[in-house]
C-alpha positions in Angstrom: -131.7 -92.9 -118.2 -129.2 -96.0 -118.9 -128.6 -98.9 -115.8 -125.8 -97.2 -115.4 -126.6 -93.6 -114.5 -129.6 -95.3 -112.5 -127.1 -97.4 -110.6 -124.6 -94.0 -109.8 -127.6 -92.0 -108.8 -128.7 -94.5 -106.0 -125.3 -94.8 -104.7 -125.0 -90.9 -104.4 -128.7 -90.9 -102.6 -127.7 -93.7 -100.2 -124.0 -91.8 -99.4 -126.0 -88.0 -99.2 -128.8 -89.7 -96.7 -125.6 -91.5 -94.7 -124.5 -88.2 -94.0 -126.5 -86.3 -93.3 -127.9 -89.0 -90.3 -124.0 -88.9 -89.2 -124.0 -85.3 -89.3 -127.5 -85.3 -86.8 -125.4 -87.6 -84.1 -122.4 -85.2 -83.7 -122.1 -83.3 -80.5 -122.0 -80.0 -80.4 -118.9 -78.3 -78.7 -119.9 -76.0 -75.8 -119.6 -72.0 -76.0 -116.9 -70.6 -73.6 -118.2 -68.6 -70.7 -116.8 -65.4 -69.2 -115.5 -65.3 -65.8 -117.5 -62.7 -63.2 -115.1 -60.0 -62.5 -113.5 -60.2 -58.8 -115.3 -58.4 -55.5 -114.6 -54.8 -54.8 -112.2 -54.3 -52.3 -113.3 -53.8 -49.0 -113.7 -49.7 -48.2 -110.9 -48.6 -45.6 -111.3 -47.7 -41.7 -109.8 -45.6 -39.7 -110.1 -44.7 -35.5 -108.5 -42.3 -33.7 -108.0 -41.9 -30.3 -106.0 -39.4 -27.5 -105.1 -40.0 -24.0 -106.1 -37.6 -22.0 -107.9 -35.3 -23.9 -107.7 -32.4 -21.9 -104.0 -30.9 -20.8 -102.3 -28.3 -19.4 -100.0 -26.4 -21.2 -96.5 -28.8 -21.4 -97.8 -31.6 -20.7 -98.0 -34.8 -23.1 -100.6 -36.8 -24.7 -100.8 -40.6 -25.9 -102.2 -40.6 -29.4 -103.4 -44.3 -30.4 -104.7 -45.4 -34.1 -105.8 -48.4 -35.9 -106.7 -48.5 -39.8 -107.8 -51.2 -42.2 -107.9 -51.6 -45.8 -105.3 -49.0 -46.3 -102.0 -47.9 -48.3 -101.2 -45.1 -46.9 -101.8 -43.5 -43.0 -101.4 -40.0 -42.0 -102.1 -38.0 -38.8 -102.1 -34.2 -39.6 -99.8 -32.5 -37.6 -97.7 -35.6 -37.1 -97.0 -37.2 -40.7 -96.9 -40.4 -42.4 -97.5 -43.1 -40.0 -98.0 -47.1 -39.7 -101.6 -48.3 -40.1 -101.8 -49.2 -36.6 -99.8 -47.4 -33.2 -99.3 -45.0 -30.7 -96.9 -41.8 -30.7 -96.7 -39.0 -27.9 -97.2 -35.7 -28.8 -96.9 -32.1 -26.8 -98.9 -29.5 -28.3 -98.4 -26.4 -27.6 -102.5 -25.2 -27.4 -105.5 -26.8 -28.3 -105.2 -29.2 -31.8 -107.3 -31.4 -33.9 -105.4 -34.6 -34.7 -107.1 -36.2 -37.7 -106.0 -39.4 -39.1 -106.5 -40.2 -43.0 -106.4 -43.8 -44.0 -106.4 -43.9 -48.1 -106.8 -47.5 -50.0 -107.9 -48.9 -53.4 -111.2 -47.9 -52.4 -111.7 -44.7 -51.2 -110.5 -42.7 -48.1 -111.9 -42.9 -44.3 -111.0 -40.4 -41.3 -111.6 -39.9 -37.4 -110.5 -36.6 -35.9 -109.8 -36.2 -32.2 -109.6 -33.0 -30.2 -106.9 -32.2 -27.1 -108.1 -29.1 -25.2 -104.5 -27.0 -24.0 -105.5 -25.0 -21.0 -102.7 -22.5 -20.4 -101.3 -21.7 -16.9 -102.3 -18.3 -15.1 -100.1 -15.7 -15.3 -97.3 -15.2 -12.1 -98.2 -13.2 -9.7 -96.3 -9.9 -9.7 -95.0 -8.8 -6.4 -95.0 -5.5 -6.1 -91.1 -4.0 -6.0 -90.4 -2.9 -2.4 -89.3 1.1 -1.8 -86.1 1.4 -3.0 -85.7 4.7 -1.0 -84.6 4.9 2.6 -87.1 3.7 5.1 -88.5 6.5 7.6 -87.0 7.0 10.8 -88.9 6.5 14.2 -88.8 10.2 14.3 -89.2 11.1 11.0 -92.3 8.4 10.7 -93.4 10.7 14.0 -92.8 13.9 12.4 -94.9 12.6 9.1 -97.9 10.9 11.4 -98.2 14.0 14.0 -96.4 17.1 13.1 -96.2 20.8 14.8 -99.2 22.2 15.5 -99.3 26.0 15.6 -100.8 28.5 17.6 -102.3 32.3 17.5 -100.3 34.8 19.2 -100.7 34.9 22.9 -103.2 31.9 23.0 -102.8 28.0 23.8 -105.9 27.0 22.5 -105.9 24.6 19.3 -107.3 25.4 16.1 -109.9 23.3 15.0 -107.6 21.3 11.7 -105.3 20.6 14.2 -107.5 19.3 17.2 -108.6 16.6 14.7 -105.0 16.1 13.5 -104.4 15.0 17.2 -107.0 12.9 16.9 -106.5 11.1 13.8 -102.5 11.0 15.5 -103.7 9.3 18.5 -105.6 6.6 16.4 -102.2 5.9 14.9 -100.3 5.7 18.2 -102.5 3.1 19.1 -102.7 1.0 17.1 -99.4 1.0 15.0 -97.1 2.0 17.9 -98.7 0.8 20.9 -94.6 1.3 22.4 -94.0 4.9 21.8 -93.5 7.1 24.1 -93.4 11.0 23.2 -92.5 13.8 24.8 -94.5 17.2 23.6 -92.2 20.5 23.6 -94.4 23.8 24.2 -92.8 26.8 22.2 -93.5 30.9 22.1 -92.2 33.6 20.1 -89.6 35.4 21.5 -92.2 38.8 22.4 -92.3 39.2 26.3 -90.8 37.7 29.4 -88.7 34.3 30.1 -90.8 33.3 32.5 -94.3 34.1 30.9 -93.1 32.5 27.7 -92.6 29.6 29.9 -95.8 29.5 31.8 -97.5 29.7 27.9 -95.7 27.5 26.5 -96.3 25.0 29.2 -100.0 26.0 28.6 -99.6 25.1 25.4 -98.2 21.1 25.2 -100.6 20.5 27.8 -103.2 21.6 25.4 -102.2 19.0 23.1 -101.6 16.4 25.3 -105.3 16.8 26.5 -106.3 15.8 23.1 -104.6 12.8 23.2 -105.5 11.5 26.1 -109.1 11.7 25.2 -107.8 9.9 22.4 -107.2 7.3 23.9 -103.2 7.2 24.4 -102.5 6.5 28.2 -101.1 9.4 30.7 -98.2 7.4 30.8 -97.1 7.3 27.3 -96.8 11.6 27.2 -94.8 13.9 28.6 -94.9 17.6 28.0 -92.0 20.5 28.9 -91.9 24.1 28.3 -89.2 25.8 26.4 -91.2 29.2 25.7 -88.8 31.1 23.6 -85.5 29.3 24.0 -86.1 27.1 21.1 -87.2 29.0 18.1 -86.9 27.7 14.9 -86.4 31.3 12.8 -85.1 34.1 14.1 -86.3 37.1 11.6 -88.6 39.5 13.3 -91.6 39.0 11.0 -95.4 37.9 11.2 -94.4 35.0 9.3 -91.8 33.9 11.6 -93.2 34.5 15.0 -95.8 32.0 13.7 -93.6 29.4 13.1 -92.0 29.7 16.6 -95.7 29.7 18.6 -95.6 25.7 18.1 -95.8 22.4 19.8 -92.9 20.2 18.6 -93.3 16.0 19.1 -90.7 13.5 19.7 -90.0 10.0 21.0 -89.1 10.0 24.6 
C-alpha cells in the first residue's frame, strides 16, 4: 500500500470511530403512550313512593319519584315522566305503579302498591205495599174473624177457642184502644125469642175467651141478634152453618 492509500484509510478510521461515538450520545425519542379509556358511567336509580297507600274507592293519591343517572323516566300506568316529581292519580281499584328509569348504563325500577277498597253496597229498602192499606175493620175481620157454631149449641170448637186466644194476644198488644162489640147469630130454625136467648149464649161464649185472655171487661160488648141478621138465606145444611156465627166489630 502507497502513503497515499495509507493516509485515506486513516482518515476514513478516524471519521467511522467519530461517528459512531456521536451516534452513542444521541437521545433517544420517547414511545407515545395510550390514554386509559374514561370511567363507566355511573348505573341509574330510581324510588318510588305513594301517599296514602291505602284508599277508598274515588279518592286520590300523591305519587312522588326521584331518579338518577337517567334518560328516560316512566311510571306504568301514567307515562313518560320527568326524572324527578309528583303527579295525583285516582285509580279506579287496586294498582301497581312501577317507575322505570333507563340510562347509558343499564335500567333500575321501584314498584309501589295502592290498595282500592270499594264502598258497600246501598242498602235496599224494601218498596212499601203499593196496595190499599187495611181498614180498622177489615184489619179486625183478618186478626179475629167469625167463629161458627154447631146447630143448637154455644159452645166453641176447639180451632176456634185458640183463635180467640191468639186474637186476644193481638188486641193487646197491637190495639191496646179497640173496643169491639161481639154480635151472637142463629139460623133462622125456631122461635124469635129462643134464637135470641142462644144467640146471646153464644157472644158471651166468646167473650169469656177473651177475657181470660187478658182483654179487660170493659173493652167487649156482646148483643144478640139470633136470626135477624143472617148472612144467606137458602135453606140448606151449608147455609144454616154460616148463619150459626159470632160476628166482631169495633164499637
Amino acid at each position: 500500500m502507497s502513503t497515499v492509500q495509507r493516509s485515506q484509510h486513516a482518515v476514513a478510521i478516524t471519521f467511522l470511530a467519530a461517528g459512531m461515538l456521536l451516534g452513542g450520545c444521541a437521545k433517544k425519542k420517547p414511545v407515545a403512550q395510550t390514554p386509559p379509556p374514561p370511567p363507566p358511567a355511573p348505573a341509574p336509580t330510581a324510588h318510588i313512593t305513594a301517599q296514602p297507600t291505602s284508599i277508598n274507592a274515588g279518592q286520590a293519591v300523591q305519587l312522588s319519584w326521584s331518579t338518577s343517572n337517567a334518560d328516560t323516566v316512566s311510571i306504568e300506568g301514567v307515562g313518560q315522566v320527568s326524572s324527578t316529581g309528583s303527579q295525583t292519580v285516582k285509580p279506579t281499584g287496586s294498582t301497581s305503579y312501577r317507575l322505570v328509569a333507563k340510562g347509558p348504563s343499564g335500567t333500575a325500577d321501584d314498584t309501589v302498591r295502592v290498595t282500592v277498597t270499594a264502598p258497600p253496597p246501598p242498602v235496599q229498602e224494601h218498596a212499601a205495599p203499593t196496595g190499599p192499606s187495611l181498614s180498622d175493620e177489615q184489619l179486625l175481620a183478618q186478626q179475629v174473624g167469625d167463629v161458627y157454631f154447631d146447630y143448637d149449641s154455644y159452645e166453641l170448637r176447639p180451632e176456634d177457642r185458640s183463635r180467640l186466644q191468639k186474637a186476644a194476644q193481638f188486641l193487646n198488644t197491637q190495639k191496646p184502644n179497640w173496643n169491639i162489640v161481639i154480635e151472637g147469630n142463629c139460623d133462622d130454625r125456631g122461635s124469635t125469642e129462643y134464637n135470641l136467648a142462644l144467640g146471646d149464649s153464644r157472644a158471651n161464649a166468646a167473650k169469656q175467651v177473651l177475657r181470660a185472655a187478658g182483654v179487660n171487661d170493659s173493652r167487649i160488648q156482646t148483643v144478640s141478634f139470633g136470626k135477624e141478621k143472617p148472612s144467606c138465606s137458602e135453606q140448606t145444611e151449608s147455609c144454616w152453618q154460616q148463619n150459626r156465627r159470632d160476628h166482631f166489630r169495633l164499637k
